[in-house]
TIKE-72846 format. One record per atom (N, C-alpha, C): residue in one letter; x, y negated, z; atom name. Coordinates in steps of 0.05 Angstrom, whole numbers, plus 32768, in hexadecimal, padded with zeros to 4 digits. Each point is the difference from the previous one (the first is absolute). Example, Ala and Ser with C-alpha at 12.3 -4.5 7.8 and 13.67 -1.06 7.14 Angstrom:
NODE  type     x     y     z  atom
NODE     A  8108  8072  809C     N
NODE     A  7FEE  7FE8  8000    CA
NODE     A  8012  7FE8  8000     C
NODE     S  7FF9  7FEB  7FF2     N
NODE     S  8010  7FE8  8001    CA
NODE     S  7FF1  7FEA  800E     C
END
This chain:
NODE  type     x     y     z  atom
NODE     X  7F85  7F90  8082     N
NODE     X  7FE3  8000  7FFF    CA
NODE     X  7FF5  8007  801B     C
NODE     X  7FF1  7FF0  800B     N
NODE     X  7FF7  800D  801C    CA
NODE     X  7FDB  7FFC  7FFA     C
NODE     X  7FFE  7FFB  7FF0     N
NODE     X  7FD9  8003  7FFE    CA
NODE     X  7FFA  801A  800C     C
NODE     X  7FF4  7FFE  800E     N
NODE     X  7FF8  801C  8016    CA
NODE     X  7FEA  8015  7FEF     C
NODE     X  7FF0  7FED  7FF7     N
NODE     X  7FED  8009  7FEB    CA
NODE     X  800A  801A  7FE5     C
NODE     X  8013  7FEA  7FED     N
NODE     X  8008  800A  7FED    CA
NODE     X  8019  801F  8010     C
NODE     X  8008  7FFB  8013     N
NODE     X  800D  8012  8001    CA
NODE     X  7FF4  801C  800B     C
NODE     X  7FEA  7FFC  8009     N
NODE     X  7FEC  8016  800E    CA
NODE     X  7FF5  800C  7FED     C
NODE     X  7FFC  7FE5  7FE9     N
NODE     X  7FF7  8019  7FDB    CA
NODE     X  8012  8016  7FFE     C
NODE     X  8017  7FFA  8000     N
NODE     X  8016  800B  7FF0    CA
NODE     X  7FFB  8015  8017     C
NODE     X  8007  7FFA  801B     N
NODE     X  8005  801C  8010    CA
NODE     X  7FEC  8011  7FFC     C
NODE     X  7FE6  7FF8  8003     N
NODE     X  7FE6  8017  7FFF    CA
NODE     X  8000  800B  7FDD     C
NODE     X  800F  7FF1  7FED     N
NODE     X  7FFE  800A  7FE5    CA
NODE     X  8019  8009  7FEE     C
NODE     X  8011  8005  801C     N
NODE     X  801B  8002  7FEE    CA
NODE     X  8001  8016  7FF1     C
NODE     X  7FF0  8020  8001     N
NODE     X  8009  800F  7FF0    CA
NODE     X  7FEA  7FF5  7FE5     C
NODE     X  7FF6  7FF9  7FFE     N
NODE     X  7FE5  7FF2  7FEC    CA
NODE     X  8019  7FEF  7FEA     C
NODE     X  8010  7FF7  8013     N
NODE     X  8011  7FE8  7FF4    CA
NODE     X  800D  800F  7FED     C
NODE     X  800E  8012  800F     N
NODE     X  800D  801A  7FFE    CA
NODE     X  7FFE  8009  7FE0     C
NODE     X  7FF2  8004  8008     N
NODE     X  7FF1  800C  7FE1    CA
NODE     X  7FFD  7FF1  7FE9     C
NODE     X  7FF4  7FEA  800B     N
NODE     X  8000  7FE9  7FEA    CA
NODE     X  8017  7FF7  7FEE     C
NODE     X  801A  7FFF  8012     N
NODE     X  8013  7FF8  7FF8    CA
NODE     X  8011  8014  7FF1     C
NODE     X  7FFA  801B  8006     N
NODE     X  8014  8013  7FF7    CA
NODE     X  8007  8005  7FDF     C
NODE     X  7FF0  7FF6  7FF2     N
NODE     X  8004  7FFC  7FE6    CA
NODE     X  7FF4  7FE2  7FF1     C
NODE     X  8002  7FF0  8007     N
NODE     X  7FFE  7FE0  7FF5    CA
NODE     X  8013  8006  7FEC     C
NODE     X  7FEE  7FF5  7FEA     N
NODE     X  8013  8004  7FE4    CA
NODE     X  8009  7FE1  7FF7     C
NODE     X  7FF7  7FED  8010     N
NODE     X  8009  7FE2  8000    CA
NODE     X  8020  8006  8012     C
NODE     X  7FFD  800B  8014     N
NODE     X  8017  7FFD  8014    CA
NODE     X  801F  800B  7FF3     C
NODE     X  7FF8  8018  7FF5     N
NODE     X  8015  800D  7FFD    CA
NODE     X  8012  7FF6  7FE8     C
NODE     X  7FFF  7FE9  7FE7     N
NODE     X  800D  7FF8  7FF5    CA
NODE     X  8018  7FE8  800B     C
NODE     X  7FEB  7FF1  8012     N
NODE     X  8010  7FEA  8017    CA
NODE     X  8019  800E  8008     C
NODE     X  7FF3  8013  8018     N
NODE     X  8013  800A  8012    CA
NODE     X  801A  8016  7FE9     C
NODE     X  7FFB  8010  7FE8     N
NODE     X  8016  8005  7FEF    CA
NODE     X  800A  7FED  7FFC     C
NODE     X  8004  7FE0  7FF8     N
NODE     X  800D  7FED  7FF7    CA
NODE     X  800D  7FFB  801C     C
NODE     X  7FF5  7FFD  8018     N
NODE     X  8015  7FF7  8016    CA
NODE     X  800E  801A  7FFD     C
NODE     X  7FF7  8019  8007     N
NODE     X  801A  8010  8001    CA
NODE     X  8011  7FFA  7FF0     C
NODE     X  7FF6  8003  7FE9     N
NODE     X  8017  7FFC  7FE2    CA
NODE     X  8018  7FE8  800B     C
NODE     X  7FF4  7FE8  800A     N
NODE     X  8017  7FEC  8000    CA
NODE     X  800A  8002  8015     C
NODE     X  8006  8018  800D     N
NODE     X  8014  8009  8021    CA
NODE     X  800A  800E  7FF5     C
NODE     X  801C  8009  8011     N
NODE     X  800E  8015  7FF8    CA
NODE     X  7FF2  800F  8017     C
NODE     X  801B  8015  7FF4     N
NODE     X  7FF2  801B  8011    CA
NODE     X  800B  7FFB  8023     C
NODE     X  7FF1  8007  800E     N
NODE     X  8009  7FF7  801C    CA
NODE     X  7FFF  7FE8  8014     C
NODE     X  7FF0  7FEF  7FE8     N
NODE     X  7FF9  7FE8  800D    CA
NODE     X  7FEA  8001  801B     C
NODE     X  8002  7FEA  800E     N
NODE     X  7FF5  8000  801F    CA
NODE     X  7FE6  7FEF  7FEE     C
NODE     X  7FE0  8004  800B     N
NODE     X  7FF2  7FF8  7FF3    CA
NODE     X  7FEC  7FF5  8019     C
NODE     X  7FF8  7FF1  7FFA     N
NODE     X  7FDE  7FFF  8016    CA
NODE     X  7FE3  8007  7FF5     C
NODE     X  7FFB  800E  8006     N
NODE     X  7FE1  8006  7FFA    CA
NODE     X  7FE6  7FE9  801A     C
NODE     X  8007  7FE8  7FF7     N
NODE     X  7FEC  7FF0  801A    CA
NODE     X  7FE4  8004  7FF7     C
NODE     X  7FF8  8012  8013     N
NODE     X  7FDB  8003  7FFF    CA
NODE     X  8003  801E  7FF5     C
NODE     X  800A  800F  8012     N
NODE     X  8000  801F  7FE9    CA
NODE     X  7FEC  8005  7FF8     C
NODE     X  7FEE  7FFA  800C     N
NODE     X  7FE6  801D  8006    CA
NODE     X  8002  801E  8007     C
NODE     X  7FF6  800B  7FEE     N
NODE     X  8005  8021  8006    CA
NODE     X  801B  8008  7FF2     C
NODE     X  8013  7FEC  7FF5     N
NODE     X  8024  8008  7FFA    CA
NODE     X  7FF8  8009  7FE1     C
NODE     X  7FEB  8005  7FED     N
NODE     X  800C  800E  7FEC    CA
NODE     X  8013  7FEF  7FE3     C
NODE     X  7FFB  7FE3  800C     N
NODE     X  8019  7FF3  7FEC    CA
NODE     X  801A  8003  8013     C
NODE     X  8005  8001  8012     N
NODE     X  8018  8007  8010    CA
NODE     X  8006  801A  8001     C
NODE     X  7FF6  800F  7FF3     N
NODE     X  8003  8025  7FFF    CA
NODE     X  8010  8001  7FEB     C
NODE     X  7FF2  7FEB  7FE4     N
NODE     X  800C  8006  7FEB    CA
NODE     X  8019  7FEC  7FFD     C
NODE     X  7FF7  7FF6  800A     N
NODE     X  8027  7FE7  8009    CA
NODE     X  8018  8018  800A     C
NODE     X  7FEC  800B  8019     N
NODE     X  800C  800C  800C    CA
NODE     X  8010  8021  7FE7     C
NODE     X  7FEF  800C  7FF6     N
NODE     X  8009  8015  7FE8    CA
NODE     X  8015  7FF3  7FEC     C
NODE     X  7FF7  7FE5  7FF9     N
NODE     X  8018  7FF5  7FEA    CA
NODE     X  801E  7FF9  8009     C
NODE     X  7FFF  8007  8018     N
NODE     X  801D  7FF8  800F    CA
NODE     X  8000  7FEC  800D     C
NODE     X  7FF0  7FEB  8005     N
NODE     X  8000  7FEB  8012    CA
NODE     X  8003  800B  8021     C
NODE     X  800E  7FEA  800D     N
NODE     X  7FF7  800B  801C    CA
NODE     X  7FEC  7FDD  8007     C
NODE     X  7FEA  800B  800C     N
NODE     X  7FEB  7FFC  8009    CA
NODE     X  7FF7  7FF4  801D     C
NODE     X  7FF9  7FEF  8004     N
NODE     X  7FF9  7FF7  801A    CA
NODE     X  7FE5  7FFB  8000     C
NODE     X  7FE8  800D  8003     N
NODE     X  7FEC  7FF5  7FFF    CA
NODE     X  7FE9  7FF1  801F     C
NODE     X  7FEE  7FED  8004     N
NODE     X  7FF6  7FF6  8012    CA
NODE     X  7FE4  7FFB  7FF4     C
NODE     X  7FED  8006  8017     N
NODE     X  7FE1  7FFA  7FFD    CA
NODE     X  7FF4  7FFA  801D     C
NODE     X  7FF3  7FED  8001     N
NODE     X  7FED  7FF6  801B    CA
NODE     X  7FF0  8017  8006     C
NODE     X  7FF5  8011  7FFB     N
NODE     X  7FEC  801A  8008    CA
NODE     X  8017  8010  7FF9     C
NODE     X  7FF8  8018  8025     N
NODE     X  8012  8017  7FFD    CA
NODE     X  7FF6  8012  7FF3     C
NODE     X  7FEB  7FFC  7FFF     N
NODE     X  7FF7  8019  7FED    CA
NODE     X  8008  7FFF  7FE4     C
NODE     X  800B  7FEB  7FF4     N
NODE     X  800C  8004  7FE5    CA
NODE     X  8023  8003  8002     C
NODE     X  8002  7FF1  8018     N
NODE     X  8019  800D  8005    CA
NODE     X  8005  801D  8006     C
NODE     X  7FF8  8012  800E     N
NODE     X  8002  801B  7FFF    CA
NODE     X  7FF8  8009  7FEC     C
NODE     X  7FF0  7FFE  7FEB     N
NODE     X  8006  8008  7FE6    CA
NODE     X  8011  7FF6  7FF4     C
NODE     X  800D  7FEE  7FFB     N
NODE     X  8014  7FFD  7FEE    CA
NODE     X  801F  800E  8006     C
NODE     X  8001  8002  8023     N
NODE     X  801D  800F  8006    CA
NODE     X  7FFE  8019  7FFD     C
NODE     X  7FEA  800A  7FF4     N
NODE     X  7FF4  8015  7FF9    CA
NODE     X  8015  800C  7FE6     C
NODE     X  8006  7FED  7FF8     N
NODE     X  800A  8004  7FE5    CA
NODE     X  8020  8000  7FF8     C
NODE     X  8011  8014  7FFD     N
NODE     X  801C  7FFE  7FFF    CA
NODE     X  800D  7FED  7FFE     C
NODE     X  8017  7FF7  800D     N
NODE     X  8000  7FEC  7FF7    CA
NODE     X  8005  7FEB  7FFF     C
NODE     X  7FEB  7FFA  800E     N
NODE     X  7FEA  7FE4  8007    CA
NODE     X  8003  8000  801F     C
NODE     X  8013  7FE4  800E     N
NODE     X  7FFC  8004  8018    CA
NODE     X  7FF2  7FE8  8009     C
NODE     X  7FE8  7FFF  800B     N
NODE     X  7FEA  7FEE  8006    CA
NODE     X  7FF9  7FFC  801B     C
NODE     X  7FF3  7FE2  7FF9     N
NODE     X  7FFF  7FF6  8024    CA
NODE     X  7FEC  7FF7  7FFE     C
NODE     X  7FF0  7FFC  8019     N
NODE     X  7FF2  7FE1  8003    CA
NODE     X  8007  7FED  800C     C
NODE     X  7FF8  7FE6  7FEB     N
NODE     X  800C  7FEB  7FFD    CA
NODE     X  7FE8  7FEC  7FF3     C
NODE     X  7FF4  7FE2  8003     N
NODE     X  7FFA  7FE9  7FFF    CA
NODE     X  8015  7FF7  7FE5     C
NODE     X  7FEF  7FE5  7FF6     N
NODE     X  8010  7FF7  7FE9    CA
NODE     X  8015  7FEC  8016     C
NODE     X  7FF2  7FF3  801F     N
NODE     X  8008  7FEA  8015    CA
NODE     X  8019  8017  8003     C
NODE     X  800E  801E  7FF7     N
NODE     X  8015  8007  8015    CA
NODE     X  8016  800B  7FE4     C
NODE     X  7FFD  7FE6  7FE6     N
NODE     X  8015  8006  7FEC    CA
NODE     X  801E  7FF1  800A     C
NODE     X  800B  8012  7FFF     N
NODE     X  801E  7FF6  800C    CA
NODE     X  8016  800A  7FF5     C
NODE     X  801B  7FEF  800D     N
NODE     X  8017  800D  7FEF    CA
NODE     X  8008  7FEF  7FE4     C
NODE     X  8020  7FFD  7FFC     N
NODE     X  8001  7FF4  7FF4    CA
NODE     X  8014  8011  7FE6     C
NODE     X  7FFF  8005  7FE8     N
NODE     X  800A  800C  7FF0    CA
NODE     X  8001  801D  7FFC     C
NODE     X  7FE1  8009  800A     N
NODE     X  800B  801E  8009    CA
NODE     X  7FED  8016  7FE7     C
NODE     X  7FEF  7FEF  7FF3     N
NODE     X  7FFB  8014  7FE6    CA
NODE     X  8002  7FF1  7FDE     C
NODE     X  800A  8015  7FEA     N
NODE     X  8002  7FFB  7FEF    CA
NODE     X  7FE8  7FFD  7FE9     C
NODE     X  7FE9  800C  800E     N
NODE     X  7FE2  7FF9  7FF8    CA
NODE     X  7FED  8002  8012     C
NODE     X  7FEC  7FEC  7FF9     N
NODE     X  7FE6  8002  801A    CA
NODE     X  7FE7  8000  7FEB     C
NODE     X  7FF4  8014  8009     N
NODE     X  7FE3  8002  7FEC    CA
NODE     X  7FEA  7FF9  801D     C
NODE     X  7FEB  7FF5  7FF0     N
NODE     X  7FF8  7FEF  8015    CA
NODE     X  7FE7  7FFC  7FEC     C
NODE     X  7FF0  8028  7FFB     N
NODE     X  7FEB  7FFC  7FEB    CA
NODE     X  7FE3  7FFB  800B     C
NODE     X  7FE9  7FE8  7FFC     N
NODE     X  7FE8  8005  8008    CA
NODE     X  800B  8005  8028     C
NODE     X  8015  7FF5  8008     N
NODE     X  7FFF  7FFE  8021    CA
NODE     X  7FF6  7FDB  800B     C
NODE     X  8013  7FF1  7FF6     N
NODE     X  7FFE  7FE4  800C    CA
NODE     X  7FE8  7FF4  7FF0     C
NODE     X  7FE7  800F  7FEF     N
NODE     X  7FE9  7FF0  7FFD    CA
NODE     X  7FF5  8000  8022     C
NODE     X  8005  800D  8011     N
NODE     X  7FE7  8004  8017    CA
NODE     X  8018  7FE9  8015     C
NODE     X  8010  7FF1  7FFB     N
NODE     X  800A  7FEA  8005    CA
NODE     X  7FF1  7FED  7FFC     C
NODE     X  8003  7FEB  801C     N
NODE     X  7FF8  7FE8  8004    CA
NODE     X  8005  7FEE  7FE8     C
NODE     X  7FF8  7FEC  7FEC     N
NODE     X  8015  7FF6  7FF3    CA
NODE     X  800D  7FE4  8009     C
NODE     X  7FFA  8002  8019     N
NODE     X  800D  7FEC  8012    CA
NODE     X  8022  800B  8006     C
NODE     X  7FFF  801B  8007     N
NODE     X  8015  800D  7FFD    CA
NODE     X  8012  800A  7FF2     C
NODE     X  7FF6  8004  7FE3     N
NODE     X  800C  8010  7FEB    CA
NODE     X  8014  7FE9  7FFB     C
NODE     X  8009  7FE5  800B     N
NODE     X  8020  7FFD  7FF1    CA
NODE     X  8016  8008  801B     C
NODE     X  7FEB  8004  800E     N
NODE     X  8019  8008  8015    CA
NODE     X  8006  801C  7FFD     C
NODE     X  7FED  8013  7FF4     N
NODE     X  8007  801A  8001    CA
NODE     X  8018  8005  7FE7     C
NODE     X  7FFC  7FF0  7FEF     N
NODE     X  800F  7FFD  7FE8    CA
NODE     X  801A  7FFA  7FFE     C
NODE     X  8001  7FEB  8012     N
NODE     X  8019  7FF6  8014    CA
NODE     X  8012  8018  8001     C
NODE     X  7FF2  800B  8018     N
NODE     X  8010  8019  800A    CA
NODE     X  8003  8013  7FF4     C
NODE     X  7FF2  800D  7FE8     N
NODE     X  8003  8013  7FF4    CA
NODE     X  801D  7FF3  7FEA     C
NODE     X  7FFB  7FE2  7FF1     N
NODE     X  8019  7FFB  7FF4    CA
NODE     X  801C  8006  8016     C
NODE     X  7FFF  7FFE  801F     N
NODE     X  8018  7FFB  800F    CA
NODE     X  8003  8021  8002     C
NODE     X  7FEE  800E  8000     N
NODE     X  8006  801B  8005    CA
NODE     X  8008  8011  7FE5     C
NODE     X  8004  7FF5  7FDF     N
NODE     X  8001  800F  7FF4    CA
NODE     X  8025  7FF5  7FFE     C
NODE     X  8010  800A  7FEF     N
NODE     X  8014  7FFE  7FF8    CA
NODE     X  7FFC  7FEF  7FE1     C
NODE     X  8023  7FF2  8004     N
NODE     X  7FFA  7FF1  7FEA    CA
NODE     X  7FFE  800B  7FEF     C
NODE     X  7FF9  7FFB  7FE0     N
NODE     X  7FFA  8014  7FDF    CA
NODE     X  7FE4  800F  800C     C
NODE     X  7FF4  8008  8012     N
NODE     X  7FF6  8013  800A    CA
NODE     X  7FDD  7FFB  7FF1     C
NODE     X  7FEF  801B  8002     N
NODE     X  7FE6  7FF8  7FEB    CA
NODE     X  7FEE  8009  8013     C
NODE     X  7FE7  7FE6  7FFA     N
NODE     X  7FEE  7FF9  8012    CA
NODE     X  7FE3  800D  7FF0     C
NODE     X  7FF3  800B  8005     N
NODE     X  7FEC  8005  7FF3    CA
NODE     X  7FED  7FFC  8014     C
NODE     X  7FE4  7FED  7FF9     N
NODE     X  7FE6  7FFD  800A    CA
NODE     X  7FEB  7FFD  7FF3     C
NODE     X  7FF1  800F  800D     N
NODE     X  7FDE  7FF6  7FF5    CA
NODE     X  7FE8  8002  8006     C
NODE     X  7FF4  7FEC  8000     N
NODE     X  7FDF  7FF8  8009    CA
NODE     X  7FEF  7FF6  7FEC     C
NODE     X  7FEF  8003  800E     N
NODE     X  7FE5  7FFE  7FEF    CA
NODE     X  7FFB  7FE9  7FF4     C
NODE     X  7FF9  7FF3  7FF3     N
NODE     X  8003  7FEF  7FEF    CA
NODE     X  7FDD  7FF3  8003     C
NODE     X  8006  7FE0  8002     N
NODE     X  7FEA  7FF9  8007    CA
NODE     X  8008  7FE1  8014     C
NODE     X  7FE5  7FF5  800F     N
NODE     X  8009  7FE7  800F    CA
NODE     X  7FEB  8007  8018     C
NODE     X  800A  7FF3  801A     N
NODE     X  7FFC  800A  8019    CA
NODE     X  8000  801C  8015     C
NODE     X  7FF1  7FFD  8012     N
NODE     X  8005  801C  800C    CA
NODE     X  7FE4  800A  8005     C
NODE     X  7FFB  8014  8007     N
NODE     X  7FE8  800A  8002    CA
NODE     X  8003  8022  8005     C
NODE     X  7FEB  8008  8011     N
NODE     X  7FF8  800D  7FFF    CA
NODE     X  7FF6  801A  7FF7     C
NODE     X  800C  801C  7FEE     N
NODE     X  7FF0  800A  7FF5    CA
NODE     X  7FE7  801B  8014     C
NODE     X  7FF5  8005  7FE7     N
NODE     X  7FE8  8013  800B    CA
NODE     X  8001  8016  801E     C
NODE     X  801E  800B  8003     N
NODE     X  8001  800D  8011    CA
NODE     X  8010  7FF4  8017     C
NODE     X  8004  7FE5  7FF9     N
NODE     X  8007  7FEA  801A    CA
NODE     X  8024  8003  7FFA     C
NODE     X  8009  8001  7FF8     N
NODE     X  8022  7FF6  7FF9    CA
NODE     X  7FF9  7FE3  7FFC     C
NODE     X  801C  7FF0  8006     N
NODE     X  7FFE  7FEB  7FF2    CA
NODE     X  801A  7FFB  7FFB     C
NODE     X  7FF9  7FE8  7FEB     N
NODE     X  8008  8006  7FE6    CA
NODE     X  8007  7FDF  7FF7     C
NODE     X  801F  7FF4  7FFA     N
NODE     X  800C  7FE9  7FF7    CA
NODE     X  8002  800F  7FE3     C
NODE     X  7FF5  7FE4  7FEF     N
NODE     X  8002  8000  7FE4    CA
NODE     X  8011  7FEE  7FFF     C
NODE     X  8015  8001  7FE8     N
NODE     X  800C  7FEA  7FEB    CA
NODE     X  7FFD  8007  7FE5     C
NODE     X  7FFF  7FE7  7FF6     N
NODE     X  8006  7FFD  7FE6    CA
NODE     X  801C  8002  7FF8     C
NODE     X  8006  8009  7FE8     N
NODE     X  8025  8008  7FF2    CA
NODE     X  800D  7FE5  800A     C
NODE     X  7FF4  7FE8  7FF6     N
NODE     X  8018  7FEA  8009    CA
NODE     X  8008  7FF9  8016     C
NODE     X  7FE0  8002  8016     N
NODE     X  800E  8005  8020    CA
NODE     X  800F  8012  8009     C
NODE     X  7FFF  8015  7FFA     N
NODE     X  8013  8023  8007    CA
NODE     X  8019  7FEE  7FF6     C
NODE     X  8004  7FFF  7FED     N
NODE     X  801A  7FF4  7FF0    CA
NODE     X  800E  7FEC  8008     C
NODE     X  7FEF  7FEF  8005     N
NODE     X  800A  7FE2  8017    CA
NODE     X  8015  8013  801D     C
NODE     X  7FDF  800A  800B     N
NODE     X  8011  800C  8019    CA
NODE     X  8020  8007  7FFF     C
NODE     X  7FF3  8022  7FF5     N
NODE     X  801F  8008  7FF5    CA
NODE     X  8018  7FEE  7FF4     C
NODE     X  7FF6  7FF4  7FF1     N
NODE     X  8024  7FED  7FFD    CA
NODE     X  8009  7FF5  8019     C
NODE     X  7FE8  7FED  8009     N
NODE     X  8004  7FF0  8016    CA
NODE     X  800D  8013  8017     C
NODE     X  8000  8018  7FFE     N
NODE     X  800D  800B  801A    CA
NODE     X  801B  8010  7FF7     C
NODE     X  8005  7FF3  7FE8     N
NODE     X  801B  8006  7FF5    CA
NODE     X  8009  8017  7FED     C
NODE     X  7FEE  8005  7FF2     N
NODE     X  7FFB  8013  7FF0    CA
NODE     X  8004  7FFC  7FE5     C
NODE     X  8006  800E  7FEC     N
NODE     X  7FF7  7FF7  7FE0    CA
NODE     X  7FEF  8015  7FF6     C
NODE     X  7FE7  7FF2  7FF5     N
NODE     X  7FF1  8016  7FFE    CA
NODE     X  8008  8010  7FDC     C
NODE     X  7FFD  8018  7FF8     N
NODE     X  8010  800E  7FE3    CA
NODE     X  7FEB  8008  7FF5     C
NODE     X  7FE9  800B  800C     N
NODE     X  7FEA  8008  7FEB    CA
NODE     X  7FE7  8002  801C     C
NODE     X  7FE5  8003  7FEA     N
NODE     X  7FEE  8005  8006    CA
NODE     X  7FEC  8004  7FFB     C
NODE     X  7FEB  8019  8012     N
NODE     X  7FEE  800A  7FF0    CA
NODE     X  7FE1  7FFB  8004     C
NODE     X  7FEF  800A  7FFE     N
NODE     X  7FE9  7FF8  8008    CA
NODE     X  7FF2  8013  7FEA     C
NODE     X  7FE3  8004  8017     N
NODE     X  7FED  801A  7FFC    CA
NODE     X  7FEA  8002  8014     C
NODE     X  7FF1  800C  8001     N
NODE     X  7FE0  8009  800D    CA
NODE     X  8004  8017  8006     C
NODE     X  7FF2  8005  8014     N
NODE     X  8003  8025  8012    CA
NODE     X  7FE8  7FFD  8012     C
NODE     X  7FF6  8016  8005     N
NODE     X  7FE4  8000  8014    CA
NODE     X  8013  800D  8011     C
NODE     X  7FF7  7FF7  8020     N
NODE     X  800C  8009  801C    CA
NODE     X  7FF8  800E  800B     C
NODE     X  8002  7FFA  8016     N
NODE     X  7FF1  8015  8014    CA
NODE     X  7FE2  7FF7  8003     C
NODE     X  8004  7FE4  8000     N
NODE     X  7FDF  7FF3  8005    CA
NODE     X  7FEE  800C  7FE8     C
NODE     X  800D  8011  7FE0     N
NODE     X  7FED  8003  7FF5    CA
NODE     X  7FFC  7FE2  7FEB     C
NODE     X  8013  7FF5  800B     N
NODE     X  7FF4  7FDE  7FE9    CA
NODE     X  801C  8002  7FEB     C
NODE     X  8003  7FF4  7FF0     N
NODE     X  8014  7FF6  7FE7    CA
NODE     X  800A  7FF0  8009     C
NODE     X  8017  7FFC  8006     N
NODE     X  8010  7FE3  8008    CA
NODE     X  8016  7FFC  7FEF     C
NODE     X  8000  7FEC  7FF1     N
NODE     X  801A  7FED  7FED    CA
NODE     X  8011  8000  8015     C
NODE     X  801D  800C  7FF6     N
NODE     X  801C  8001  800C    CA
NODE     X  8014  7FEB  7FF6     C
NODE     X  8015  7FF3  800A     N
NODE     X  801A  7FFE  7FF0    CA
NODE     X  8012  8010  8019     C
NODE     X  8014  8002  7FE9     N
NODE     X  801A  800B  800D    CA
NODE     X  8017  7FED  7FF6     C
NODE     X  8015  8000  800D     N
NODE     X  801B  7FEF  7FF6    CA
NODE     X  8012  8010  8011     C
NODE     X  801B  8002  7FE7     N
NODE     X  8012  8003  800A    CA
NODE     X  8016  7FEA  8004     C
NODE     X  8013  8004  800D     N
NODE     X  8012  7FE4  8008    CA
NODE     X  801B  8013  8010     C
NODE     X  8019  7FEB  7FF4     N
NODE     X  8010  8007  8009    CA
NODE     X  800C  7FEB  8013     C
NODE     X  8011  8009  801E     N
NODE     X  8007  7FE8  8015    CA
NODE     X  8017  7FF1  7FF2     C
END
């Protein structure tokens, strides 16, 4: 993600984010089902940490953890967190080939081009391991736009997300879908899918 814009939200609002996120009662059933289907000690990716607290709790369940976010300011909170060893990093600097056994990749690649999202997809299939579980999710919806406090914002619909993901070599196993108000303060329709490489 390089939108200069959306990333200057996040930096001037990351503890706001912070907060927001620290108890999402949508999030935390997702991210128990990916832990659940790792063993203990698995190498994981957290792509788009934010402030690390789904990589905290990866990080507490035994996973070891790699997490990356475009704003340092969410990166220094998340290495904040035991654990959790975090960088900054672009979706353009996913690399490596076989090197984790899950990549969560929650509410990060909506603020992707969707000119780009099969190439990011690409590489996240080349970077996970084979059997390995893919979890993503965006906002649900058609085009891109803008919201109230200037992020922007790629919508799909379930059968495009779904297209993508296979198309970049994936099988997708389940999926969920739900509404949550953000940081903008607005309701946004979600899907999530999980998929194994």
């Amino acid at each position: 993600m390089s939108d200069r814009e959306t990333l200057g939200v996040y930096a001037k609002k990351a503890q706001e984010y912070a907060n927001l996120a620290e108890d999402d009662p949508n999030e935390r059933p997702l991210r128990d089902a990916f832990i659940a289907a790792l063993p203990k000690g698995a190498h994981v990716l957290d792509l788009g940490c934010g402030p690390g607290q789904s990589a905290a709790a990866m990080a507490k369940a035994g996973l070891r953890v790699t997490a990356t976010d475009a704003v340092p300011e969410m990166v220094a909170m998340a290495d904040q967190h035991e654990g959790v060893a975090a960088h900054v990093a672009t979706f353009d600097q996913i690399e490596g080939e076989a090197l984790y056994d899950g990549i969560w990749a929650n509410f990060s690649l909506l603020h992707a081009a969707r000119a780009d999202m099969p190439r990011h997809l690409e590489a996240l299939r080349r970077a996970i391991k084979p059997g390995g579980i893919f979890h993503i999710a965006l906002k649900s919806g058609e085009g891109e736009k803008r919201d109230s406090i200037g992020r922007l914002y790629t919508y799909y619909t379930d059968a495009e997300l779904s297209g993508l993901v296979i198309t970049a070599g994936f099988t997708v196993t389940d999926r969920t879908s739900g509404s949550t108000v953000g940081l903008d303060g607005t309701p946004a329709n979600w899907i999530a899918l999980r998929a194994h490489a």
